[in-house]
C-alpha positions as CSV (number, residue, x, y, z in Angstrom):
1,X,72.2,-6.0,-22.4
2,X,69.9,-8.0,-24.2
3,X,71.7,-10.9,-27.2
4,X,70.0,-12.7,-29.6
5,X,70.4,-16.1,-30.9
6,X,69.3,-19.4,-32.0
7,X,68.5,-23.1,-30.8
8,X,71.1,-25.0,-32.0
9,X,73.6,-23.9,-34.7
10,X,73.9,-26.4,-37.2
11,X,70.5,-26.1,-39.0
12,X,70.6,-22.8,-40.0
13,X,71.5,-23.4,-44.2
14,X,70.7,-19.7,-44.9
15,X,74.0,-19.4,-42.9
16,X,76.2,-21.6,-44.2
17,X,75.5,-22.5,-47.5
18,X,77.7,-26.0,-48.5
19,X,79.7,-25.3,-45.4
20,X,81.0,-28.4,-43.7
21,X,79.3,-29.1,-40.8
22,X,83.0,-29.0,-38.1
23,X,82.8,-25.8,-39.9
24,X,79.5,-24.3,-39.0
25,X,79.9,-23.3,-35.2
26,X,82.4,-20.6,-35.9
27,X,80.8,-19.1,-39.1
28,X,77.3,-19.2,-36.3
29,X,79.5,-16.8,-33.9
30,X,79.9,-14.4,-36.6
31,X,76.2,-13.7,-36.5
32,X,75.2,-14.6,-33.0
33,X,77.2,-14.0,-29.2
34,X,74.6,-16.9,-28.2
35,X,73.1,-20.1,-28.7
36,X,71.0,-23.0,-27.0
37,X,72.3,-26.2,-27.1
38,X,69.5,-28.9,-27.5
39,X,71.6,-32.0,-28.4
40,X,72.4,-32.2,-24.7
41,X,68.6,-32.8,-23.9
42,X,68.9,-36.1,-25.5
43,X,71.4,-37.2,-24.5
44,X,74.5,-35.9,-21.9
45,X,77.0,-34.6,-24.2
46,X,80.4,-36.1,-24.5
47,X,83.2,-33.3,-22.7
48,X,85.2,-33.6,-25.7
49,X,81.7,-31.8,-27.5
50,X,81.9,-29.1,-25.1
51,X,85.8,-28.9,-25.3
52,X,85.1,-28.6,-29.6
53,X,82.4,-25.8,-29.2
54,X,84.1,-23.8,-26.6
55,X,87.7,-23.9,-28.7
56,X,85.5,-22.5,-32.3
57,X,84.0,-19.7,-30.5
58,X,85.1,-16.0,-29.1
59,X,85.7,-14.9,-25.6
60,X,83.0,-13.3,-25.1
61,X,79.9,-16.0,-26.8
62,X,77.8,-17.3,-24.2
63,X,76.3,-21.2,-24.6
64,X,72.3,-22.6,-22.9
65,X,72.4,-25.8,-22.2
66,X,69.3,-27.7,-22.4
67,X,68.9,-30.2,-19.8
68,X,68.9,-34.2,-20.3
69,X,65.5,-35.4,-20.5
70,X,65.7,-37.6,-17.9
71,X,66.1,-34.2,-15.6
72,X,63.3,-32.9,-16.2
73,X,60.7,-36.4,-16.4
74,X,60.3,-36.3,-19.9
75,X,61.2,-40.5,-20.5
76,X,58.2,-41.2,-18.5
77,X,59.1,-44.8,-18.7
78,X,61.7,-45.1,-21.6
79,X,65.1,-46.3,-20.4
80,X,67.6,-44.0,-18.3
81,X,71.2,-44.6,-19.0
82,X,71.5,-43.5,-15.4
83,X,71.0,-46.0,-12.3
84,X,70.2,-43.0,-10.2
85,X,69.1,-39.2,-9.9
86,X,72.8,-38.5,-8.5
87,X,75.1,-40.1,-11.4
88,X,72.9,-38.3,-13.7
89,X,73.1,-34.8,-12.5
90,X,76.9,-35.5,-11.8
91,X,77.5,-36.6,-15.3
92,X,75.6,-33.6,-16.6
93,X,78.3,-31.4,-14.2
94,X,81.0,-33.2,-15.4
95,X,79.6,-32.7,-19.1
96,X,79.5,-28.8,-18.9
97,X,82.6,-28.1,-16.7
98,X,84.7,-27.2,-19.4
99,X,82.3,-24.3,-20.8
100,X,81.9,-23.2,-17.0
101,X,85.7,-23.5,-17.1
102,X,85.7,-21.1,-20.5
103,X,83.1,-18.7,-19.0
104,X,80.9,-19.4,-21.7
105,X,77.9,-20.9,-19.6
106,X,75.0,-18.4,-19.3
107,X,72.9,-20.4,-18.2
108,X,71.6,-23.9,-18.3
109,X,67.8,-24.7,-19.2
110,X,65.1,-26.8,-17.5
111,X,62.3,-27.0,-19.6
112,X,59.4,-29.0,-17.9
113,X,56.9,-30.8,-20.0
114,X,53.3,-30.3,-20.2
115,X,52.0,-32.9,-17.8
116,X,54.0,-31.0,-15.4
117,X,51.8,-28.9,-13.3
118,X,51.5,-27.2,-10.6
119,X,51.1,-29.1,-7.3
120,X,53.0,-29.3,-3.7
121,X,54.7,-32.6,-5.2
122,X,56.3,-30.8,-8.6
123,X,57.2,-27.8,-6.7
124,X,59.5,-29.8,-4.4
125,X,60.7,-31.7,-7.6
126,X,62.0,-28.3,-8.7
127,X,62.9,-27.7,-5.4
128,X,65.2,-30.7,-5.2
129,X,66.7,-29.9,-9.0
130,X,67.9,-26.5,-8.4
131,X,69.5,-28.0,-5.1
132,X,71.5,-30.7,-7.7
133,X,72.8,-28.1,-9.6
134,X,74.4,-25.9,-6.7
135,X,75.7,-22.8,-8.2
136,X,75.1,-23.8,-11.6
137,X,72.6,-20.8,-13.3
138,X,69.4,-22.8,-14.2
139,X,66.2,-21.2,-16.1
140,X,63.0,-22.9,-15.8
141,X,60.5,-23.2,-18.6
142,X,56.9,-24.9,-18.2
143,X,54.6,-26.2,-20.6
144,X,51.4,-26.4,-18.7
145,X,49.7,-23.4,-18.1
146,X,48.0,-23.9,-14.3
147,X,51.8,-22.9,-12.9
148,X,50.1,-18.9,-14.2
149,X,46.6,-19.6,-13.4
150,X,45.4,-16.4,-11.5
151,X,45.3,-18.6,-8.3
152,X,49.4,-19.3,-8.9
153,X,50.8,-17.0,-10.9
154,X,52.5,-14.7,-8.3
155,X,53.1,-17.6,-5.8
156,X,55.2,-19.2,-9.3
157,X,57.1,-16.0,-9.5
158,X,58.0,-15.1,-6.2
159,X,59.0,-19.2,-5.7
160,X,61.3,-18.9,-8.9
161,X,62.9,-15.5,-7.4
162,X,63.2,-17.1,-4.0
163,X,64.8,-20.3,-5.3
164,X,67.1,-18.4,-7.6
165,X,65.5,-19.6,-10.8
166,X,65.9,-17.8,-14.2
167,X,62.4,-17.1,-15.8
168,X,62.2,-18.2,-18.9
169,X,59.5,-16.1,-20.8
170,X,57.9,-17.9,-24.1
171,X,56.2,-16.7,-27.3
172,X,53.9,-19.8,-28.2
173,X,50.8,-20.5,-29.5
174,X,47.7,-20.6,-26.9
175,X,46.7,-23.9,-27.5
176,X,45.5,-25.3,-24.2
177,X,46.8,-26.7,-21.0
178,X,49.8,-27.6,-22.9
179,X,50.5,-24.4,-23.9
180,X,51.6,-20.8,-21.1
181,X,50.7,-17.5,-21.7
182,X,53.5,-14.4,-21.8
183,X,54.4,-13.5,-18.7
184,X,56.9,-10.9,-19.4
185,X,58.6,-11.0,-15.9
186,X,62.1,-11.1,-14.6
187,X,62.9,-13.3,-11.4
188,X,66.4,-12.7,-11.6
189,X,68.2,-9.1,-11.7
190,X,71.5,-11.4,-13.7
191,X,69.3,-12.8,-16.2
192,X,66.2,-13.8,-18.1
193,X,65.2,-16.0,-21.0
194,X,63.1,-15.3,-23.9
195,X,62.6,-18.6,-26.0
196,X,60.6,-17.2,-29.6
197,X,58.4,-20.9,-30.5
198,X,56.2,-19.0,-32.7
199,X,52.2,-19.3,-33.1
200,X,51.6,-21.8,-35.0
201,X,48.2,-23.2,-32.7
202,X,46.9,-25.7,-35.3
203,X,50.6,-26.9,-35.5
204,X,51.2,-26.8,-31.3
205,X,48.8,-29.4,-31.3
206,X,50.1,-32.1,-33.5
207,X,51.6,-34.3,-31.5
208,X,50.0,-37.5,-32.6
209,X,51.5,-36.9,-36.2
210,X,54.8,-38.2,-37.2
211,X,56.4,-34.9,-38.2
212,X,54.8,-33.0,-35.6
213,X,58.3,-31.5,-34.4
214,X,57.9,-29.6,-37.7
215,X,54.7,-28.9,-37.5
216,X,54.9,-27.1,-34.3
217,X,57.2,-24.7,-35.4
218,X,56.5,-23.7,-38.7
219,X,55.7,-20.0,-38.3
220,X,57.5,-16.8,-39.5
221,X,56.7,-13.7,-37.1
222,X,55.6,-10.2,-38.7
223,X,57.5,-7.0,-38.4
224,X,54.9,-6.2,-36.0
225,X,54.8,-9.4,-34.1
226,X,58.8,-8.6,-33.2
227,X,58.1,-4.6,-32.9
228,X,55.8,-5.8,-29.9
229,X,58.5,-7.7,-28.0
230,X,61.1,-4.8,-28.8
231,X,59.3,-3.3,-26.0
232,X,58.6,-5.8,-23.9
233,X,62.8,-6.4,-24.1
234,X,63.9,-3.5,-23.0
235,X,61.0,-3.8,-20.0
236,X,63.1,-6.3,-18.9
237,X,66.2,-4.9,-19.4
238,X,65.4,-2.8,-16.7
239,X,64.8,-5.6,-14.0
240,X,67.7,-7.7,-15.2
241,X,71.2,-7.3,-16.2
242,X,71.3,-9.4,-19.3
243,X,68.2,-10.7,-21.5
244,X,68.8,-13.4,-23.9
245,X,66.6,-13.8,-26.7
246,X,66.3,-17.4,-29.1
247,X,64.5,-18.2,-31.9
248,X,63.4,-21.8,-32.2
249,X,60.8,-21.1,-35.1
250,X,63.1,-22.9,-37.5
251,X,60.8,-25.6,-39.3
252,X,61.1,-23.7,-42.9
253,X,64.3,-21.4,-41.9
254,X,62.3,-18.6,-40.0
255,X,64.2,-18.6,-37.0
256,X,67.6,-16.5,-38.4
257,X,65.9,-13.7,-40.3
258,X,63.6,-13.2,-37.4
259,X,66.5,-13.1,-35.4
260,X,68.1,-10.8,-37.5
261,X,65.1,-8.4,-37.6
262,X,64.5,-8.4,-34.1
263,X,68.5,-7.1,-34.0
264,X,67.9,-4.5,-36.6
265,X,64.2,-3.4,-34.5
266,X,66.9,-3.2,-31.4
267,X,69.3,-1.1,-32.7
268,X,72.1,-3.8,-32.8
269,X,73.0,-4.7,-29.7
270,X,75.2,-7.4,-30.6
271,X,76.9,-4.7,-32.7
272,X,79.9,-5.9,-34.9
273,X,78.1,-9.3,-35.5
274,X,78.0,-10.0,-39.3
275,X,74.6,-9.2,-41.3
276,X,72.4,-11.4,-43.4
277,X,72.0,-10.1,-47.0
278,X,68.8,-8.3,-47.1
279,X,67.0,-10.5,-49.6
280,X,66.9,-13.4,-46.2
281,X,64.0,-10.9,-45.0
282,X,61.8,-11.6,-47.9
283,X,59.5,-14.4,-46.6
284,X,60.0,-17.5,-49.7
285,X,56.9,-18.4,-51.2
């Protein structure tokens, strides 16, 4: 089966409209059976959030988790509200229990940043992270392309199916180091993750300007563009059970027609979910 969503749920105004934000979770599900949560990459996320999210959605709506940026060595220096590696990773269990609890947890989501690459030393970092989360489904995203150099590329993939790691395959700009190619390849037959950035290469590389966030993902894909993964989709449907699909092109409101385009191009797999009024497909000018 393959579901669509977005990152995050509560910037998505083409949705919502004046809607209060306690509000905008459950009119989200009405549209989407998934979304990644990124507010839990800054910081752990209070139970009660999780208790909140899991209560405004249906049965059957499955939540990402991102995880805490201090999981993955992105505070490279900045301060650690956690006196060791084993209260953190505990208080990031304890934070998601009750959507493990609900059912809801497809997966949680390790995304590694671009000075991350790929030596003996960072592959038994990610050894040692998917050992902290025991059972806990994890899918493992890297920003720095030598971990699919030609001389690495299957040793990457058969690690991530031997270690039980979800591949998480990305649609971004090629822009360098920082940046990974597709690799359209399942390591998991349960699961893989498809994480739509967009191509914006001038914008990928802005990350000495203030709004660079923005910048990087300021790009609305073609009907072509999303015709092309349409295939590659169900290639993986084939190899895994489930593929899960989010758009984080979002900068100028891309990410929720995309999204519904790419549902339309599918055939509507997340049938019975509520459409957009057609006029949303018109790119603004």
């Amino acid at each position: 089966m393959i579901k669509i969503g977005l990152t995050g749920f509560g910037d998505h105004d083409e949705l919502y409209g004046k809607m209060k934000p306690a509000d905008r979770l459950s009119a989200y599900s009405a549209h989407f059976s998934i979304v990644e949560i990124d507010s839990s990459f800054y910081a752990v996320q209070p139970v009660r959030n999780y208790v909140k999210w899991v209560s405004q959605t249906p049965d059957d709506f499955g939540f990402i988790v991102k995880a805490y940026q201090g999981m993955t060595g992105h505070l490279r220096g900045n301060k650690n509200y956690f006196d060791t590696a084993e209260d953190m990773f505990q208080a990031f269990h304890t934070s998601i229990e009750p959507v493990i609890a609900a059912g809801k947890l497809t997966m949680t989501l390790f995304q590694f940043p671009p000075w991350f690459n790929c030596t003996k030393e960072n592959v038994d970092v990610l050894r040692e992270t998917k050992e902290r989360m025991l059972d806990v489904p994890c899918a493992l995203e890297f920003r720095n392309s030598t971990w699919y150099s030609p001389e690495y590329r299957e040793r990457t993939l058969a690690f991530m199916k031997k270690e039980g790691w979800i591949h998480t395959v990305v649609d971004e700009p090629q822009a360098g180091i920082g940046s990974i190619p597709i690799v359209s390849v399942a390591t998991s037959p349960e699961a893989t993750y498809v994480r739509m950035h967009g191509r914006n290469a001038k914008g990928w590389q802005q990350s000495s300007n203030p709004e660079w966030r923005k910048l990087r993902y300021l790009y609305r894909y073609s009907t072509e563009e999303l015709t092309e993964w349409q295939d590659r989709l169900k290639e993986l449907e084939k190899d895994s059970k489930n593929v899960y699909v989010v758009f984080n092109n979002n900068s100028a409101g891309d990410a929720t027609p995309n999204a519904k385009e790419l549902q339309a191009l599918l055939g509507g797999d997340d049938s019975g979910l509520t459409p957009l009024q057609l006029d949303l497909f018109d790119h603004p000018s």
